[in-house]
C-alpha positions as CSV (number, residue, x, y, z in Angstrom):
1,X,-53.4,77.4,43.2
2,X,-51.3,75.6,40.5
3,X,-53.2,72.4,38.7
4,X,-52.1,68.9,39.9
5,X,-49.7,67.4,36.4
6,X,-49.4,64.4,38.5
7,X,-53.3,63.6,37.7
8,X,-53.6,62.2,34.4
9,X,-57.3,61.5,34.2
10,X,-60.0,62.6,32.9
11,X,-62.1,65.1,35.1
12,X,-65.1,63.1,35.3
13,X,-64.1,59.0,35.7
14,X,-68.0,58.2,35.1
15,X,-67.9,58.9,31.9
16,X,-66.1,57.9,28.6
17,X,-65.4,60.6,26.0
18,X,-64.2,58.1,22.7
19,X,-64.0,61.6,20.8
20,X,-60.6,62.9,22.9
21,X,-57.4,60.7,21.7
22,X,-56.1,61.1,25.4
23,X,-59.1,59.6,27.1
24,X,-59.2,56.7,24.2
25,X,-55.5,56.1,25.5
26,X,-56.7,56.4,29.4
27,X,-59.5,54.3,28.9
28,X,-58.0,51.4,27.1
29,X,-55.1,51.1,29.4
30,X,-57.8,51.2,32.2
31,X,-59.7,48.3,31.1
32,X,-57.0,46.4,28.9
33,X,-58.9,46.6,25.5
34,X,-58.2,47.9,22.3
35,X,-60.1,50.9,21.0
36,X,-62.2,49.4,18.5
37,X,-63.4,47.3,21.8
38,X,-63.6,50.0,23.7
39,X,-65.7,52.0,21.0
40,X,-67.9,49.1,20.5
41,X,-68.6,48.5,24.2
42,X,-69.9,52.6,24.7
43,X,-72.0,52.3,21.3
44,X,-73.8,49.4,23.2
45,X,-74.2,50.2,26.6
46,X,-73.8,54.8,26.5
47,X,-70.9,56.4,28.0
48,X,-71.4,55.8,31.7
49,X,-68.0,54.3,32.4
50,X,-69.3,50.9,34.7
51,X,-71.9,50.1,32.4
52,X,-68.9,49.7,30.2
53,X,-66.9,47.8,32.3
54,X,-69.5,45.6,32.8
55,X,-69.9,45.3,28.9
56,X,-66.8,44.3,28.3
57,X,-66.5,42.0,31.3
58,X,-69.2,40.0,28.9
């Protein structure tokens, strides 16, 4: 069974990998910040993807 291209996501949405370049890109496009925002927000609060957006909903 071929992989699905059309998902561009990253395999697991609950958490937030800052080291890939792609999931930066995913991630900051998902919750309208820059990366230095983004970067900040997961140092804080760990990589668990809703404790970051409620971090940056601060």
């Amino acid at each position: 069974m071929a992989d699905d291209l059309s998902n561009r996501g990253p395999r697991d949405r609950s958490r937030i990998n800052t080291s890939e370049e792609w999931e930066l890109r995913y991630w900051t496009k998902e919750f309208g910040v820059t990366e230095e925002e983004l970067k900040a927000a997961v140092k804080a609060v760990g990589a668990g993807a809703e404790d970051v957006r409620r971090q940056l909903k601060k």
